[in-house]
C-alpha positions in Angstrom: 99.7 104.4 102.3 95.9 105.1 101.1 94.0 102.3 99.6 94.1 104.2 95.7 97.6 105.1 96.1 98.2 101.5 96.3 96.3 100.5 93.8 97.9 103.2 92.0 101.5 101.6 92.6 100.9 98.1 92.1 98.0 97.0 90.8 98.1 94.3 93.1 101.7 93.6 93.8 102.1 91.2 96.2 105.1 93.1 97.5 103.1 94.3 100.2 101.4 91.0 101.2 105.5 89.8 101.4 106.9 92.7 103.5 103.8 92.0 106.2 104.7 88.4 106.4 108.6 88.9 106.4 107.9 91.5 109.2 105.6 89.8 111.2 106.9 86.5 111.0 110.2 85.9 112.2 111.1 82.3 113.7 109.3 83.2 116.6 106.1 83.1 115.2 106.1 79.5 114.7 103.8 78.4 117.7 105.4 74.7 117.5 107.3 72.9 115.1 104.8 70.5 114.0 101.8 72.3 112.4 98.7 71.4 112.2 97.3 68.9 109.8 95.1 70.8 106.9 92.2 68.4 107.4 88.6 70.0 106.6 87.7 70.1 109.9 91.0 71.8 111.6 91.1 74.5 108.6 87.1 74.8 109.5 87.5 75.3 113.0 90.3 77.7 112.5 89.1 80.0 109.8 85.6 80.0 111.4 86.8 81.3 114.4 90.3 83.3 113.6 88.7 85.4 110.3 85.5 87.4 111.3 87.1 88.2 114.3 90.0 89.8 111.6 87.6 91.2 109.6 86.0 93.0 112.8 89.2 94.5 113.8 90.1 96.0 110.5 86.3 96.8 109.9 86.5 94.8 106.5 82.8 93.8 105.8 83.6 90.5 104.0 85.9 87.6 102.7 86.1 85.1 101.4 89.2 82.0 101.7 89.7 78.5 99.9 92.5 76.2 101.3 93.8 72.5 98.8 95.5 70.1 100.6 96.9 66.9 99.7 95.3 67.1 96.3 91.8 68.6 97.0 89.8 71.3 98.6 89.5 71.1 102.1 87.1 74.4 102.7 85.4 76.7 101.1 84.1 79.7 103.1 82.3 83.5 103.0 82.7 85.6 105.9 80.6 88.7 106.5 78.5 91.0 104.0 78.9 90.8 99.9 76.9 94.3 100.5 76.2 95.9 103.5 73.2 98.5 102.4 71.5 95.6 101.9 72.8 93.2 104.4 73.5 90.5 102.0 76.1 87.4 103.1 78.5 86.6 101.7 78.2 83.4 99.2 81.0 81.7 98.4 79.9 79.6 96.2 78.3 82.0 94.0 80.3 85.3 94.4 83.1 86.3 92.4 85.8 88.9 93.3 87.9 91.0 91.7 91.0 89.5 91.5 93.1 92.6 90.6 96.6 91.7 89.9 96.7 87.9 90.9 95.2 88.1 86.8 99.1 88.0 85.6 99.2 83.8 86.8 96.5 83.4 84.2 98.4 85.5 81.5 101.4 83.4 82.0 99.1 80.1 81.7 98.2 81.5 78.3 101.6 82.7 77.3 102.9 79.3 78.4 100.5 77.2 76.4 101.5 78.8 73.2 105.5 78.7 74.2 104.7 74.8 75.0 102.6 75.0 71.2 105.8 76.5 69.6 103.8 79.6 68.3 105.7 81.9 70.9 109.7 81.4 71.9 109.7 82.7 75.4 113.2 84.2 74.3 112.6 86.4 71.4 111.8 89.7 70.4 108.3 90.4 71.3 108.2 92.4 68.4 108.0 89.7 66.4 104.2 88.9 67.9 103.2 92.5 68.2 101.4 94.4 65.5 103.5 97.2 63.5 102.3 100.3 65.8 102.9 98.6 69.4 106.0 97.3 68.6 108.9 98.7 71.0 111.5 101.3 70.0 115.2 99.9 69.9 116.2 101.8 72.9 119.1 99.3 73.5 120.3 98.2 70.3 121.1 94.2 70.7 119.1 94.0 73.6 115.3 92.8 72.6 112.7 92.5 75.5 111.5 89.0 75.1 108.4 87.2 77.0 110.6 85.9 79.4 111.4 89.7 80.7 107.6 90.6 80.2 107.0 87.8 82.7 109.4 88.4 85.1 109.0 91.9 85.1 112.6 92.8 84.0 111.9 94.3 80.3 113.0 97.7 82.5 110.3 99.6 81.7 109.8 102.6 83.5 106.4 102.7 86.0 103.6 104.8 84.5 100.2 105.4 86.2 98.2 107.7 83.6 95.8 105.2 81.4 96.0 102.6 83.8 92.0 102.9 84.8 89.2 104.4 82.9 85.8 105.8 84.4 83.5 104.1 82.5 83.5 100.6 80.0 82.7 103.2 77.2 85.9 104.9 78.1 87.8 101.4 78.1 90.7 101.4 75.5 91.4 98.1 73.4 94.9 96.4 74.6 96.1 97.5 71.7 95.2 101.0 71.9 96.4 101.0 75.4 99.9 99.5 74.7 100.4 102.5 72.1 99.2 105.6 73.5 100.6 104.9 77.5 103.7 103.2 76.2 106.7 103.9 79.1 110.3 104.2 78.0 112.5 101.7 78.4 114.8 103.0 81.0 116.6 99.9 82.1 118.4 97.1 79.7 116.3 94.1 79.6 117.3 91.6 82.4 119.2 94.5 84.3 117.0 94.4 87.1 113.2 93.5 88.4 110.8 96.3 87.9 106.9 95.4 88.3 105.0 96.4 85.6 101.3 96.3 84.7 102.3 97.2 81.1 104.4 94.6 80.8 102.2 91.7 81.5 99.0 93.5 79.6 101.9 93.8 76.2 102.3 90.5 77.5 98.2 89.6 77.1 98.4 91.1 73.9 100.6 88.7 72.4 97.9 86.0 73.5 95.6 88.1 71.5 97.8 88.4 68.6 99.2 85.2 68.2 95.7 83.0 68.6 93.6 85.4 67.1 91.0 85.5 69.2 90.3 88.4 72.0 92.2 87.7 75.3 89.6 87.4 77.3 87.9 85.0 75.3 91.4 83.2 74.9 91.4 82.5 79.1 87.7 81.6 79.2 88.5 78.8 76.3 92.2 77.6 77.1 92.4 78.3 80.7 89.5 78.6 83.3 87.0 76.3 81.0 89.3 73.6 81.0 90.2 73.9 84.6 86.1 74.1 85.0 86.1 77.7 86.6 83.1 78.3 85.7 82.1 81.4 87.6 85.7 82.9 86.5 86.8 85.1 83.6 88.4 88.9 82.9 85.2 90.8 82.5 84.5 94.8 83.4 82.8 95.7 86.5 79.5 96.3 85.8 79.7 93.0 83.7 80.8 91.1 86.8 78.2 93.0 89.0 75.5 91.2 86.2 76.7 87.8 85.5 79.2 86.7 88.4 77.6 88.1 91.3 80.2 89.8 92.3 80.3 91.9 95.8 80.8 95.6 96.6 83.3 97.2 97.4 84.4 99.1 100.4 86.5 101.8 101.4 88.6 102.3 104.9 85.3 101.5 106.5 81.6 99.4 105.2 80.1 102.8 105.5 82.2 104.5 102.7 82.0 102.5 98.7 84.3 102.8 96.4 83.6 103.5 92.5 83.9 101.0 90.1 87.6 100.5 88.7 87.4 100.1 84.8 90.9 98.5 84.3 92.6 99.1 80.8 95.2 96.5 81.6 93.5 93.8 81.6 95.5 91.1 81.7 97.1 92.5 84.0 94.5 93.0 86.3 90.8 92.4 85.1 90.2 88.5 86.5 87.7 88.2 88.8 86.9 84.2 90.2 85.1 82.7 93.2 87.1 81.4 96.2 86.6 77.5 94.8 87.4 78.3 91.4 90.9 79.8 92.5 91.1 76.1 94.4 90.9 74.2 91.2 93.6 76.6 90.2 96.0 75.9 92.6 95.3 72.3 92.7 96.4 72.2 88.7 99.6 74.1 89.9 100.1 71.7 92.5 99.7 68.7 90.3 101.9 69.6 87.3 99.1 71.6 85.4 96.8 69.0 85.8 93.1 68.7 87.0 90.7 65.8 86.7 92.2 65.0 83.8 92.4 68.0 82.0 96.1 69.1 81.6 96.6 73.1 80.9 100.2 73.1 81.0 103.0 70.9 80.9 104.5 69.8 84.4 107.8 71.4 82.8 105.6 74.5 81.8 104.7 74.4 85.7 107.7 74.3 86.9 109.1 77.1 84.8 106.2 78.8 86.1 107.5 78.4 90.0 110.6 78.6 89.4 113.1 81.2 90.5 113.4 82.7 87.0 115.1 86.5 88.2 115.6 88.6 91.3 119.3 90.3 92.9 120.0 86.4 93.9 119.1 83.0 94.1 118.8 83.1 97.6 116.7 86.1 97.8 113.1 86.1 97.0 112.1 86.6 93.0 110.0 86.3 90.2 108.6 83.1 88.5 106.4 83.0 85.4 103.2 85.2 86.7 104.1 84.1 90.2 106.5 85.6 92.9 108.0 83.9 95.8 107.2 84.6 99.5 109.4 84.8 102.0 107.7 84.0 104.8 109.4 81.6 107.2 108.6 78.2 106.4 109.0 75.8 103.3 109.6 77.6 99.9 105.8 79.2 98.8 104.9 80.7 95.8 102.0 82.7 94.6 100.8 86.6 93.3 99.2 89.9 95.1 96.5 91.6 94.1 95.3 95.3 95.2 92.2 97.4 94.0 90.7 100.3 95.4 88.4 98.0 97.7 89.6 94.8 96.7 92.6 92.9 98.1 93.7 89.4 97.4 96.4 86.8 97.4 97.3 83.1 96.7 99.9 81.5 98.1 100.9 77.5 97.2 103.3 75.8 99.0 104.3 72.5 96.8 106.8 70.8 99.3 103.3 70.8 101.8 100.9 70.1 98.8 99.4 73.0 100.5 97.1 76.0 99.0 95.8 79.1 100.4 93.6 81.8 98.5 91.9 84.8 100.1 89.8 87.8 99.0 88.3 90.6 101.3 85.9 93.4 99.9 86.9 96.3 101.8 90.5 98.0 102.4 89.4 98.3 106.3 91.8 100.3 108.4 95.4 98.8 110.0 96.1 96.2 112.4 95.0 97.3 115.6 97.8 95.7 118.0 100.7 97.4 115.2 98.6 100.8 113.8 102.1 102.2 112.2 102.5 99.4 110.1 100.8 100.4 106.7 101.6 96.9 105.2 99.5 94.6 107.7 96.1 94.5 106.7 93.1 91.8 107.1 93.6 90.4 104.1 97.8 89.8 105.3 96.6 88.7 108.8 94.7 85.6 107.6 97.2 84.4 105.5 100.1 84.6 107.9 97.9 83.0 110.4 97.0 80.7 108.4 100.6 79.5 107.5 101.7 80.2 111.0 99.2 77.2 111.7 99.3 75.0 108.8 102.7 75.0 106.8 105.8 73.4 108.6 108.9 75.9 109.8 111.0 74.3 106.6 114.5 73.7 106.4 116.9 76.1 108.8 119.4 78.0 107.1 123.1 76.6 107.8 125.5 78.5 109.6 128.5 78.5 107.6 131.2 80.0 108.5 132.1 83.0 105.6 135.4 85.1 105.8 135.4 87.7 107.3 134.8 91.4 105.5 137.0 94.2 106.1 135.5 97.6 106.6 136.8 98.7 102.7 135.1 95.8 101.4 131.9 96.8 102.9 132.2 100.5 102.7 132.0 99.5 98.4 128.1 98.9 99.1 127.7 102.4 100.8 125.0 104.8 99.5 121.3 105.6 98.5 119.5 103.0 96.4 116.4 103.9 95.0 113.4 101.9 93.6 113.3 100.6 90.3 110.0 100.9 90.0 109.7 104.9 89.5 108.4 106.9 86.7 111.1 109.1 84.3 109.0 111.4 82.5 105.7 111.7 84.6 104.3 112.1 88.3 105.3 108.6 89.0 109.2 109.6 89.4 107.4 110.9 92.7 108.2 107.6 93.9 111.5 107.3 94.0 111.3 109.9 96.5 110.0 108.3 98.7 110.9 104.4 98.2 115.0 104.4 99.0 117.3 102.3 100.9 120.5 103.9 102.4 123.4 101.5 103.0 126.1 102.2 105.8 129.0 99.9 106.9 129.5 98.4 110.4 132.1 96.9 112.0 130.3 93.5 111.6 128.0 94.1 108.5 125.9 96.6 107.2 123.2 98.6 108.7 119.9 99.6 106.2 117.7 102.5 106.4 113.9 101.8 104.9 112.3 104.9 103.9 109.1 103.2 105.1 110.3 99.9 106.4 112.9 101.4 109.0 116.4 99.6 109.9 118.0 96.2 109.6 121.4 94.8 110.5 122.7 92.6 108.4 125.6 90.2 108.5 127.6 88.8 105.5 126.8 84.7 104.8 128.5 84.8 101.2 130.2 87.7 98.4 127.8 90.4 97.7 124.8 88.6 99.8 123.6 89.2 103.5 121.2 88.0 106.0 119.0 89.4 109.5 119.3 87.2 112.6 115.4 86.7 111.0 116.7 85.0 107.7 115.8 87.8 105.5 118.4 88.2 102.9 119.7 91.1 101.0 121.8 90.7 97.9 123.8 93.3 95.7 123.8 93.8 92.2 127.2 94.0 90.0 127.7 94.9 86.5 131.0 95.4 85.3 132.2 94.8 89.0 130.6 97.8 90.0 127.8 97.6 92.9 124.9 99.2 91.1 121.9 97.8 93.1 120.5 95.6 95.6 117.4 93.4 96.4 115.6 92.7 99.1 113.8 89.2 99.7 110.6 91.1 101.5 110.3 93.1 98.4 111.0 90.8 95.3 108.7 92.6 92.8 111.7 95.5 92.6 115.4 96.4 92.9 116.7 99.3 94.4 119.1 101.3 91.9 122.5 102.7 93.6 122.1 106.4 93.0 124.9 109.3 92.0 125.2 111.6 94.9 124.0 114.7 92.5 120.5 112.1 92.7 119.8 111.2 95.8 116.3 112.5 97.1 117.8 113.3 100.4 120.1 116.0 98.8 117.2 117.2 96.5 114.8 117.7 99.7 117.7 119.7 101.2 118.1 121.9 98.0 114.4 122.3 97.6 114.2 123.1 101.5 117.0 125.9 100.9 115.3 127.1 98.4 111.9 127.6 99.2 113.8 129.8 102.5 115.6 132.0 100.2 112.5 132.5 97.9 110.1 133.5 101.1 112.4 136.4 101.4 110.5 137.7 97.9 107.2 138.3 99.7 108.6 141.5 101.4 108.9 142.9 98.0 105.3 144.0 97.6 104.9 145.1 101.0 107.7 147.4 100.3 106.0 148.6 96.7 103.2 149.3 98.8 104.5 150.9 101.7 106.7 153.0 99.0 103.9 153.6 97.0 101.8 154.9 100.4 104.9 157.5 100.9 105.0 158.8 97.8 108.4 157.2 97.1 107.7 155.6 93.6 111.1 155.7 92.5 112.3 156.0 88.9 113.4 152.1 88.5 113.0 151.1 84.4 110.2 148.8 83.4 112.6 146.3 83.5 113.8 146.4 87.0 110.0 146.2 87.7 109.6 143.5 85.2 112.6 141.5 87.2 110.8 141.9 90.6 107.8 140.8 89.7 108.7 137.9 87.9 110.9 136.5 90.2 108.2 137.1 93.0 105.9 135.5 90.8 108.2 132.3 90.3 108.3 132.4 94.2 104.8 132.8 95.1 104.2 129.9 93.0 106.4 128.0 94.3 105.7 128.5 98.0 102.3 128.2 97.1 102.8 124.9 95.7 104.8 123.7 98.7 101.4 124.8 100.9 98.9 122.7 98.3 101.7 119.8 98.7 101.7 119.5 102.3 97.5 119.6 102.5 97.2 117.3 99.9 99.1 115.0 101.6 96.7 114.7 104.3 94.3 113.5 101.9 96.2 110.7 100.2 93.1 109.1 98.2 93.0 112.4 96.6 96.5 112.9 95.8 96.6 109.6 94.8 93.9 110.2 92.3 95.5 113.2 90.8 99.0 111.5 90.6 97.2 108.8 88.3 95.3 111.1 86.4 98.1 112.4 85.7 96.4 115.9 87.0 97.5 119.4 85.6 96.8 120.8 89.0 100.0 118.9 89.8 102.3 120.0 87.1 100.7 123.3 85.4 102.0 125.6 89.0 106.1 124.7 88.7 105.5 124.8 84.9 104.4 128.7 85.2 107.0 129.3 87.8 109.9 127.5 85.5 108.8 130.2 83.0 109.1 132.7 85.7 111.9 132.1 87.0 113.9 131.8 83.5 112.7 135.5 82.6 113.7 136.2 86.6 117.0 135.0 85.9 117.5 136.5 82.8 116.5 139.5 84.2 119.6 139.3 87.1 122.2 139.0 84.2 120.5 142.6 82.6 120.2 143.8 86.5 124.4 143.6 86.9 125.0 144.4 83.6 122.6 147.6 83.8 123.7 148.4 87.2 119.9 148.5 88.2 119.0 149.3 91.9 121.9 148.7 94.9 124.5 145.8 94.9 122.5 144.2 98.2 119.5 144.3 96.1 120.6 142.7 93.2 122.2 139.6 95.2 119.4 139.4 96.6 117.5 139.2 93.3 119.8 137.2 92.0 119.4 134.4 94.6 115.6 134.3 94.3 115.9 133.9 90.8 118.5 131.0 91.5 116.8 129.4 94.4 113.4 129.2 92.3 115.6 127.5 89.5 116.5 125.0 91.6 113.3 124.3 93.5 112.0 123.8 90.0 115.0 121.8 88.8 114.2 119.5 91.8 109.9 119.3 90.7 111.4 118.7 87.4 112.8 115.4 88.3 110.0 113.9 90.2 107.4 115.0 87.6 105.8 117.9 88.5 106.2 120.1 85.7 105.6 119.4 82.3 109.4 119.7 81.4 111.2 117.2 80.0 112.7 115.3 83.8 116.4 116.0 84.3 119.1 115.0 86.7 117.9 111.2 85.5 
């Protein structure tokens, strides 16, 4: 997965941070089952000599990492180059990075505040804070999205890249104007399952903005960091950041190669930038009830709200608080938020049974982990906070045994099938993403056996109804409505569910029926060699215009859509590009199977006025008939993932 496309999916979800540490972490990892003590100079001694050595191996040219313990910071640190051109350090106390998506905990502060003021009730409409033109269509009558699903990421909003960045500040939409011209549809009922969503939290920001009156960002700076005395914090633009924060550069897969500034339109979502110790005094407030030398932010009910387990497939499997998310890796319960820029990767992690806080920041995306090169997840940024727990955060309480009843086959064979992810687009290119984020479920004789699309396989074993575990403690837990399985959730991934799919929409089959077609439609390309070769030998033929109106068309249709298959295939070779036209929303990806959906609906016509006109031999006009078909249903299948600029079917 390329740095942009990344960004591009989550805008710092700290999904992928979860997945690395659930994956990398089993029991095993735990070197002994004391840890270490998180004194100043132990966390010293190991950063110092565990993180450059990290940031060498994935050629990262800087970091930065703040750990609390025990009710105050124990170290602050800078690693490597804020800019390598110029060779400057790192400074950590001065420095600011982007923050990208860990910027939804400081929206939830502010939503929090004004629940805990009684201006905002957590569970009402939202349209009762919004202003007349962003308010949401009633897409399920009875069914409001509230500031509780906007937190939690279950309003069920579909995922929609376009709008989400901007080239310039001057090209910079207001929240409001963002909210209303890149509204998604709401494709899920609210509650129904989790779906991150950028949009959500910014609609979220804009209630801030609405309901105190006073622009969001200046909201945080006056309600939220001041009070918490982050001085050198804030939700500025890049170049903004650049002049008054001192904020670093960033990097690309290596410190030769920079990365352009990211203007971010959803703010609140993702637009925070801070220095490593201003992110300590943050956690230490969470950690001490939404307090800090005196100054109380929230409520220590408004905290725990905040920490909570407030949605996800099941209690026991990893899900979403108030602007946090909880981690799964293998010790006592931790909590925390992701965040992922082009160049810019970060996460904090708290764990309040340890009174225990970990934040870090890198400026580069740097390339994989060298010991485990296939795994796309692990990155430096990952490495040095699973080490970091690994060292410092006890193994937690073990998981009883229990003995469950046994399954029989039938009753597993109900959770059979191909789940897809929530998180996917319905009416632009981001329904690509379905197609290539699915879990298939098969029965065992002794549990079930799961098929990642990019995670690979799992066993799993039944511990209670509907919910299963590894031999690693990873749980899995499915989703009933009506008594009907109709998802699933996995605790390494708890910013989405995966949504049980109809067997007419399962990618595998559309990649089969695309496949089929494309063969059937290559079989067009020996029609002009034969109008030439006829044409060479005088053999012209007396065929009406529109016999020669059918041909053409339909080998126009398949042309296209061969052609487009060709682009596809080198275009995925470059996935910073691709991932630049996918949230661009680029015509170059939708205008092709557009002209060859017109094609082929004049080639197919044409077949009906071939049979009925008895036009050219019966082979022949199979043969054009199947073309014509075949490019209908390669564009049927672009059609559902977004890549034409027809309305998407087979939804």
């Amino acid at each position: 997965m390329s740095p942009r496309t990344r960004s591009v999916l989550s805008l710092g979800a700290s999904a992928a941070l979860t997945v690395g540490l659930a994956l990398a972490a089993g029991p095993a990892a735990w070197a002994a089952d004391s840890p270490a003590e998180p004194t100043p100079e132990n966390v010293r001694e190991f950063l110092d000599g565990r993180v450059p050595e990290i940031l060498e191996e994935h050629d990262v040219p800087g970091a930065v990492v703040s750990v609390v313990a025990d009710g105050e910071e124990v170290f602050a640190g800078g690693y490597g180059l804020a800019d390598v051109a110029s060779a400057t350090p790192v400074d950590v106390a001065n420095d600011s990075f982007p923050l990208a998506s860990i910027s939804k905990s400081f929206t939830a502060v502010a939503v929090l505040q004004l629940a805990e003021q009684g201006r905002v009730d957590l569970h009402a409409d939202v349209n009762e804070y919004l202003p007349e033109k962003a308010r949401l269509p009633d897409t399920h009558p009875g069914r409001p999205v509230t500031l509780h699903h906007l937190l939690t990421h279950t309003a069920g909003f579909e995922e929609a890249v376009t709008g989400m960045f901007a080239r310039s500040r001057a090209e910079t939409l207001s929240l409001t104007d963002y909210v209303v011209e890149h509204r998604p549809e709401r494709v899920y009922e609210p509650g129904k399952f989790v779906a991150y969503s950028n949009y959500g939290t910014t609609l979220a920001g804009l209630v801030v903005q609405e309901v105190s009156g006073v622009p969001f960002a200046e909201y945080a700076d006056e309600n939220v960091f001041g009070p918490l005395g982050m001085d050198r914090s804030g939700f500025l633009h890049p170049d903004e950041a650049a002049e008054t924060l001192n904020a670093p550069t960033l990097y690309g897969t290596s410190p030769d190669v920079e990365v352009a500034d990211m203007y971010v339109n959803q703010s609140p979502a993702g637009g925070a930038y801070a220095t490593a110790s201003d992110m300590a005094r943050y956690m230490l407030a969470l950690l001490d009830g939404g307090e800090l030398d005196g100054t109380r932010v929230l409520s220590a009910e408004s905290v725990a709200e905040m920490t909570a387990h407030q949605a996800g497939a099941h209690g026991k499997v990893g899900g979403s608080g108030y602007g946090t998310w909880e981690d799964s890796f293998p010790g006592p319960r931790s909590v925390g938020h992701g965040g992922d820029l082009d160049g810019a990767h970060t996460h904090y992690l708290i764990v309040p049974e340890e009174d225990l806080g970990v934040f870090v920041a890198v400026n580069g995306d740097g390339g994989p982990d060298p010991e485990e090169p296939e795994n796309i997840l692990s990155d430096a940024r990952h490495r040095i906070v699973e080490e970091f727990l690994t060292e410092f955060a006890g193994p937690g309480e073990q998981e009883s045994g229990a003995e469950v009843p046994a399954a029989s086959r039938a009753d597993l064979e109900r959770y059979e099938g191909v789940y897809t992810t929530t998180r996917t687009g319905r009416g632009d290119l981001s329904a690509l993403f379905s197609a290539f984020d699915t879990v298939t479920v098969e029965a065992t004789a002794d549990g079930l056996h799961t098929a990642h699309s990019v995670l690979g396989e799992f066993h799993w074993t039944r511990v209670g109804p509907g919910l299963f575990r590894t031999e690693e403690g990873d749980h899995l837990a499915f989703i009933e409505r009506d008594g009907e399985v109709v998802g699933l959730g996995l605790d390494f991934l708890p910013s989405q569910n995966y949504e049980r799919m109809p067997w007419y929409n399962e990618p595998v089959l559309h990649l089969a029926a695309a496949g089929a077609a494309l063969l059937v439609m290559s079989t067009a390309l020996a029609w002009p060699v034969a109008a030439v070769v006829r044409r060479v030998r005088g053999r012209t033929g007396s065929a009406p215009t529109a016999a020669r109106v059918a041909r053409w068309t339909a080998a126009l249709a398949a042309a296209v859509c061969l052609g487009f298959t060709a682009v596809a295939m080198i275009l995925a070779s470059d996935q910073d590009l691709l991932g630049t036209l996918v949230m661009e929303g680029s015509p170059l990806l939708t205008a092709p199977l557009t002209v060859a959906a017109a094609a082929a609906a004049v080639a197919l016509g044409c077949a009906v006025w071939a049979w009925a006109g008895r036009w050219w031999g019966v082979a022949a006009r199979v043969h054009h008939t199947l073309v014509a078909l075949a490019a209908v249903v390669f564009v049927a299948v672009g059609t559902r993932y977004g890549l034409t600029l027809l309305p998407v079917v087979l939804a």
